[in-house]
C-alpha positions in Angstrom: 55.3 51.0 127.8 57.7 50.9 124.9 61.1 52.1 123.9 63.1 53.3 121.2 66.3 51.9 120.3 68.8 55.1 121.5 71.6 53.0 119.6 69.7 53.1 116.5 68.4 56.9 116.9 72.2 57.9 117.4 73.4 56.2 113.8 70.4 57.9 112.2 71.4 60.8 113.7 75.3 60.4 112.3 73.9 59.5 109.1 71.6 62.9 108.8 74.8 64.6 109.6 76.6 62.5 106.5 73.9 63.3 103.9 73.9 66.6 104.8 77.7 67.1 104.8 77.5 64.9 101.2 74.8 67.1 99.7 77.1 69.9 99.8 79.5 67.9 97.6 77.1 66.7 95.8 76.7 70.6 94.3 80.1 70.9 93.2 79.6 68.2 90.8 81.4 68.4 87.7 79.8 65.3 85.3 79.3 66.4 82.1 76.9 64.1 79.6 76.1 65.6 76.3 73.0 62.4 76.1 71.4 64.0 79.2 70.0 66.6 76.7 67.3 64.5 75.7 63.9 63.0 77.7 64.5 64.3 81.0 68.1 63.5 81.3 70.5 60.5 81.9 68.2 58.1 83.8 70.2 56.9 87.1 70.1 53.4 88.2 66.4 52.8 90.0 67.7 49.8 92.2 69.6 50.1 95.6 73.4 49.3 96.0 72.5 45.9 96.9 70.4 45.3 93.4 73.2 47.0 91.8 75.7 44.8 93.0 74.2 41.7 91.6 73.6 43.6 87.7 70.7 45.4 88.8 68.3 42.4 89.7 65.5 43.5 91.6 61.9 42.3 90.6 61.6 39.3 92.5 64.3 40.1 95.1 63.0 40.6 99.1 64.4 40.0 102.5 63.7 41.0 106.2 65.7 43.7 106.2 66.5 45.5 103.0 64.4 48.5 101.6 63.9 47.1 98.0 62.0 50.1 96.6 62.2 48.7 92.9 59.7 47.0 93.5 57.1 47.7 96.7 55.8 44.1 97.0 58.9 43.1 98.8 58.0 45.4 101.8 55.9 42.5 102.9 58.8 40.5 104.1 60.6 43.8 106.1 61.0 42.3 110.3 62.8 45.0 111.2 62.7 49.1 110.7 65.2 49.8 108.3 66.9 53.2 107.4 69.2 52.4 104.3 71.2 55.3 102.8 72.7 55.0 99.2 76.0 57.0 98.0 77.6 56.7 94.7 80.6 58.4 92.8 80.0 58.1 89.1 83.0 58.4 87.2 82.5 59.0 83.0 85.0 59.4 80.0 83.7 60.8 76.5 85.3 59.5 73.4 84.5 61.5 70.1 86.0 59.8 67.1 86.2 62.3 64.1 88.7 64.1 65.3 89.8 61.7 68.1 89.1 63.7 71.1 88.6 62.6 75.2 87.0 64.5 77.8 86.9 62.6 81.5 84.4 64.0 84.9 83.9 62.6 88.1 81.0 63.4 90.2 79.3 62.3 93.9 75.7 61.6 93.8 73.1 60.5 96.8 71.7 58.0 95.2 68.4 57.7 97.9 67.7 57.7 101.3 64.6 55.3 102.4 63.3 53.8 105.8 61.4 51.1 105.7 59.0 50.1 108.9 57.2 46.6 109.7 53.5 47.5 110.4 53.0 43.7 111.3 55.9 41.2 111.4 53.4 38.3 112.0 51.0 39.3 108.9 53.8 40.3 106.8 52.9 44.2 106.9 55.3 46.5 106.1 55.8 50.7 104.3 58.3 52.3 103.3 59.0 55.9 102.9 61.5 57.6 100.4 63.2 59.9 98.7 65.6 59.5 95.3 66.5 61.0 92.1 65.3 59.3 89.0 67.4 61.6 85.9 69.5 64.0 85.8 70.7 67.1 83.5 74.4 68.0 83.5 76.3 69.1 80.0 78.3 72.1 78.4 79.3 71.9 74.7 81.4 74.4 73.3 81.6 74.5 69.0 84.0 77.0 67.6 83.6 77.6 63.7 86.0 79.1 61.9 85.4 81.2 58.5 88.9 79.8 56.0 88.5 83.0 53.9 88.6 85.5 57.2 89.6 86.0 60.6 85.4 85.6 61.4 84.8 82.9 64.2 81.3 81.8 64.9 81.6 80.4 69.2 78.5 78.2 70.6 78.1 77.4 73.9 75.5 74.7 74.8 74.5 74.0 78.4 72.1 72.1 80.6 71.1 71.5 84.0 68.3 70.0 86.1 66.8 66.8 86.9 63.9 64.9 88.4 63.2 63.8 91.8 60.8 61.5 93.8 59.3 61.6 97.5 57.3 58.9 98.2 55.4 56.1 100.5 54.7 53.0 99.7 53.3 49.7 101.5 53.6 45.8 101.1 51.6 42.8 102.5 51.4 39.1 101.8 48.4 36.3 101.9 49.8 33.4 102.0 52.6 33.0 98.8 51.7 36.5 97.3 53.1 39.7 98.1 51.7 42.9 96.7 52.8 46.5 97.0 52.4 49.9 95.9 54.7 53.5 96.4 52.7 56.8 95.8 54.1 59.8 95.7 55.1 63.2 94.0 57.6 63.8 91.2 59.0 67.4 90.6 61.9 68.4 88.4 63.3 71.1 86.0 65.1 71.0 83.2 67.0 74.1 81.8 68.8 74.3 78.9 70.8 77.7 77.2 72.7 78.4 74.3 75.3 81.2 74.0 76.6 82.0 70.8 79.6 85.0 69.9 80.5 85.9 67.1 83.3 88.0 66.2 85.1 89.9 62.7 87.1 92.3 61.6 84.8 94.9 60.5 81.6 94.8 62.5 80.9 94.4 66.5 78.0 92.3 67.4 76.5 91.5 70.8 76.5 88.2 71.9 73.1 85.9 72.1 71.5 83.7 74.2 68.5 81.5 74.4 66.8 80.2 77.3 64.7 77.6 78.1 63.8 77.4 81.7 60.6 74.2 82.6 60.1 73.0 86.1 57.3 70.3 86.4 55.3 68.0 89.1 52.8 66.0 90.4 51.6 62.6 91.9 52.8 59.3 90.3 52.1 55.7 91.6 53.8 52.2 90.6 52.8 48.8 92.0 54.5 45.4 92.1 53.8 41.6 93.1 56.3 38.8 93.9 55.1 35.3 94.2 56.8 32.3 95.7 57.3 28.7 95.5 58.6 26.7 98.1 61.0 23.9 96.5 61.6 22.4 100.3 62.0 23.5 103.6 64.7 26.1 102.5 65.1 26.8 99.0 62.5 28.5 96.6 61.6 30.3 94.0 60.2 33.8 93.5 58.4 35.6 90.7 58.3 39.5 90.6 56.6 41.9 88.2 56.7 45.9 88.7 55.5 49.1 86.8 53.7 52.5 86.7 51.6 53.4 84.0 52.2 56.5 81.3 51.8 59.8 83.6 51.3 63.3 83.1 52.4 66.0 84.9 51.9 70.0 84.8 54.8 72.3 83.6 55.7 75.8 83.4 58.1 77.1 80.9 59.7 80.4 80.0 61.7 81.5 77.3 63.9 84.1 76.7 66.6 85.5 73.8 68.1 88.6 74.3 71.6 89.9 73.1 73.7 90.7 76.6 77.2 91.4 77.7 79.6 89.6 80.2 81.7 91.1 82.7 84.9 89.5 82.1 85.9 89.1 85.6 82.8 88.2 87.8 81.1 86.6 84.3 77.8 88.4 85.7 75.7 88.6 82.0 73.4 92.1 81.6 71.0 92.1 78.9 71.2 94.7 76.0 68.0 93.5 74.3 65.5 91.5 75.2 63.9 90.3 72.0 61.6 87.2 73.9 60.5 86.7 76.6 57.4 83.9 77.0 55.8 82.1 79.6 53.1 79.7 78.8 51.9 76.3 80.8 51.6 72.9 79.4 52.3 69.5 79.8 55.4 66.6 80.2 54.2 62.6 79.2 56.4 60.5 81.1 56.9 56.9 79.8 55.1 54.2 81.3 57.5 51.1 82.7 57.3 47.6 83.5 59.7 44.8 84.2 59.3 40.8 85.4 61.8 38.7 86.9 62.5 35.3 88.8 65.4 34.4 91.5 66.1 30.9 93.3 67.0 31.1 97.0 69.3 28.5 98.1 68.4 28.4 101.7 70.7 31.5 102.9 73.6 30.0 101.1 73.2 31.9 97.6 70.7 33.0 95.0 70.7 34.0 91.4 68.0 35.8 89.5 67.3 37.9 86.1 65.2 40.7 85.5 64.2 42.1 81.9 62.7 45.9 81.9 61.3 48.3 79.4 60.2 51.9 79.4 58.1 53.6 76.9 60.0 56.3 75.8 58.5 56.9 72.2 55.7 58.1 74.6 57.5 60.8 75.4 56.5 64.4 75.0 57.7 68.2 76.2 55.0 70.6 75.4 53.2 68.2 73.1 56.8 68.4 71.4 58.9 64.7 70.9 62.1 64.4 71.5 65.4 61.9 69.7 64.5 59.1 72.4 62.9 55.5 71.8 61.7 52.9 73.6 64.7 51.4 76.1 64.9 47.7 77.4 67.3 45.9 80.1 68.1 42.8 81.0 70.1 41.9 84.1 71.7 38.6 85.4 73.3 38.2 89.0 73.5 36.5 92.0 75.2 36.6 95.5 76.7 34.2 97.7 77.0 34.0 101.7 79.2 31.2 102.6 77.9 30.9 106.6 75.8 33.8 108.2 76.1 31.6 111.6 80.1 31.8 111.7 80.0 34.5 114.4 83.6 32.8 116.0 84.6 31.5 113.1 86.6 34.0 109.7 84.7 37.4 109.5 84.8 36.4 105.8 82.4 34.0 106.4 79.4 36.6 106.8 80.8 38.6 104.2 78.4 38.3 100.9 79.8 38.3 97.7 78.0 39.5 94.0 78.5 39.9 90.7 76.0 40.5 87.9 75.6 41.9 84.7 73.1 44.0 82.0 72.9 44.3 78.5 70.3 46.9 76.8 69.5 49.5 74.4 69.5 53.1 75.9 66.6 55.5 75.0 68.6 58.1 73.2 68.4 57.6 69.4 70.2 60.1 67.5 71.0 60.2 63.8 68.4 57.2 63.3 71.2 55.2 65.5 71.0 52.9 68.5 72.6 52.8 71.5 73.6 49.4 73.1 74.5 49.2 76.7 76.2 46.9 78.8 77.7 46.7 82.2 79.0 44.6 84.6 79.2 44.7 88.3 80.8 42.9 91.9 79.6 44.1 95.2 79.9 42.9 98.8 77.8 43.1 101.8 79.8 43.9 104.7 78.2 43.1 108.6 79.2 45.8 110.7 78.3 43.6 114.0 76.8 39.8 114.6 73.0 40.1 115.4 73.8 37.9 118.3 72.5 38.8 121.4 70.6 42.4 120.0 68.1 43.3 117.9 70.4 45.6 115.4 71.4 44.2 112.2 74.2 47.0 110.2 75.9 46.0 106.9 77.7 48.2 104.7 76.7 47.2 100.8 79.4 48.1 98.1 78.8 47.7 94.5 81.8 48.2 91.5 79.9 49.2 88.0 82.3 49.0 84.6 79.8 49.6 81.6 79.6 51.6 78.3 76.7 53.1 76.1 77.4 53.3 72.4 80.2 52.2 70.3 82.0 53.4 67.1 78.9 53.7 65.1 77.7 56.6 67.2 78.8 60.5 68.0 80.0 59.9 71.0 80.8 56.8 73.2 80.3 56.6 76.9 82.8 54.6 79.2 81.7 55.1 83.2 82.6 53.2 86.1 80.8 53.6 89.3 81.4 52.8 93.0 78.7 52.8 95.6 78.1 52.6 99.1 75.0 51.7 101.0 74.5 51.9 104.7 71.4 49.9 105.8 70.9 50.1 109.8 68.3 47.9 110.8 67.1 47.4 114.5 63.4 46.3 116.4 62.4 50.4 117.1 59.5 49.0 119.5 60.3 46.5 122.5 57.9 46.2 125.4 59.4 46.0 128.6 59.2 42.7 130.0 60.0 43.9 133.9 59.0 47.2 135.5 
């Protein structure tokens, strides 16, 4: 017969409660990013708080118990079923030059919720299954012109909404120094996008407009990965990971509406006047294909350091056979950790405590104005034990990561300044123990 850890089941259960509680918060978000107008919207970090913590190196990164869905190869090396939980609050400031001008949000987002389960510990056989956001759409512009020769104003109000999402499996499994892995899943979204414009004179009353573009998308996707590793002695190594999903295509359904409407100034309900469109038609969204390659040297348990370089596709692009003021976007990332003694279980809590640091430098995949946009960011985290594995099965650790970074500098529209702290709960524990007396 075999038994369930009621321990771990409980903490599940307590962290179910916390998403849910979170998601709630997670609607009242108030980010705004004018750049998420373009593609499919600002693309969030793809790497868990761990990665994150060490500049977002992931390729070639594995261990027994974290969920390392960047890249699916490193499921082989999962011993224990892990449920790892990801929570960020992403805080952004706006700088416009010409006229000087700052606008600041702060917003909560779940950055992905994944358990990962050991189908074999001794043949290095483990899946994963997962859920995440991959971009997200979140602005409102408002341009007020006025006419110098009149009291005429011309008032525009842009806005935007949406996002796209993944739900997926995946598995991992090694022979002998290769791992290789694959997630396969389904990828939804929508992105919605309006424009309001009023204008107003002396002499003649005109109804307001707006424009509406309203797309929601899916289907299946699929990414693979490898990791390779060479043993240097008994306890250090390197390891060599690779990662990407081809160009996909997915079916959309759009509808598109202009009308002239009024607003009830205190419940801001809109009724239409005049509907003058009103379209819907079905096509098509390309989404970019990515890869990226990496290598990280394991010292033993003591520390590690690696570096990743990616690149996505994005000239690929296309909305309704329509392209879009995107490019092709590239990343590379440098970090490392270090864990002065995992054994010190009577000696300075510190001791287990692992520390991070890492950093990334890129062009983004908005290009506006024929202008680039670099990125860089730089980033600490700690790994926090919650218990010593002594004496149990149950391995917890609370992984923090601390993001500074900017996209864009003086050259372009806008610049970006965001800082980001996140939270990752991983609970690992053995789910399936026989009994060894009845």
């Amino acid at each position: 017969m075999r038994l369930v850890s009621l321990t771990m089941c409980k903490k599940i259960k307590l962290l179910w409660i916390l998403t849910m509680l979170t998601a709630g918060v997670v609607k009242a978000q108030s980010d705004n990013s004018p750049y998420s107008r373009y593609g499919l919207g600002d693309v969030l970090p793809s790497q868990n708080i761990m990665s994150r913590g060490i500049g977002g190196v992931s390729a070639a990164y594995a261990d027994v118990i974290s969920v390392n869905f960047h890249n699916p190869a490193s499921y082989a090396k999962l011993k224990r079923s892990t449920f790892d939980f990801g929570l960020e609050v992403d805080s952004r400031t706006l700088r416009v030059f010409d006229p000087p001008r700052k606008f600041s949000s702060v917003s909560p987002i779940i950055s992905y919720i994944q358990l990962g389960v050991p189908l074999s510990r001794t043949r290095n056989w483990g899946m994963n299954i997962g859920l995440r956001p991959v971009t997200r759409i979140n602005y409102k512009i408002q341009r007020d012109e006025l006419n110098p020769n009149s009291a005429d104003s011309i008032s525009t109000l842009f806005e935007g909404h949406g996002g796209t999402y993944e739900v997926y499996t995946g598995t991992g499994f090694s022979i002998k120094n290769l791992s290789v892995g694959f997630n396969v899943g389904y990828l939804f979204g929508s992105k919605d996008y309006s424009t309001k414009r009023y204008i107003v004179t002396d002499s003649v009353f005109y109804y307001p407009s707006l424009h509406e573009n309203n797309a929601n998308f899916g289907g299946i996707f699929a990414n693979a990965g490898f990791q390779y590793t060479i043993k240097v002695n008994k306890t250090d190594m390197f390891r060599l990971g690779g990662f990407g999903s081809l160009k996909s295509t997915y079916h959309a359904n759009r509808e598109e509406v202009v009308k002239t409407f009024e607003q009830n100034a205190t419940t801001g309900q809109i009724d239409s006047i005049d509907v003058v469109k009103h379209v819907n038609t079905s096509g098509n969204i390309v989404y970019p294909s990515t890869y990226g390659v990496g290598v990280m040297f394991y010292k033993g348990d003591k520390w590690l350091v690696g570096a990743d370089f990616t690149q996505t596709k994005w000239s690929d692009y296309r909305f309704f056979d329509e392209t879009d003021a995107v490019q092709d976007s590239w990343m590379f990332h440098l970090g490392g950790q270090l864990l002065p003694d995992a054994t010190s279980v009577n000696k300075s809590y510190w001791n287990r405590v692992t520390y991070r640091a890492g950093f990334n430098y890129g062009r983004n995949y908005v290009h506006v104005n024929g202008q680039d946009q670099p990125m860089w960011g730089a980033s600490i985290g700690f790994g926090f034990p919650m218990r010593p594995p002594s004496y149990t099965n149950q391995y917890s650790i609370i992984n923090t990561s601390f993001e500074f970074g900017k996209r864009g500098n003086t050259s372009n529209v806008i610049q970006e300044n965001y800082f980001k702290v996140g939270i990752g709960l991983t609970l690992s524990d053995i789910w399936f123990i026989k009994k060894v007396y009845e």
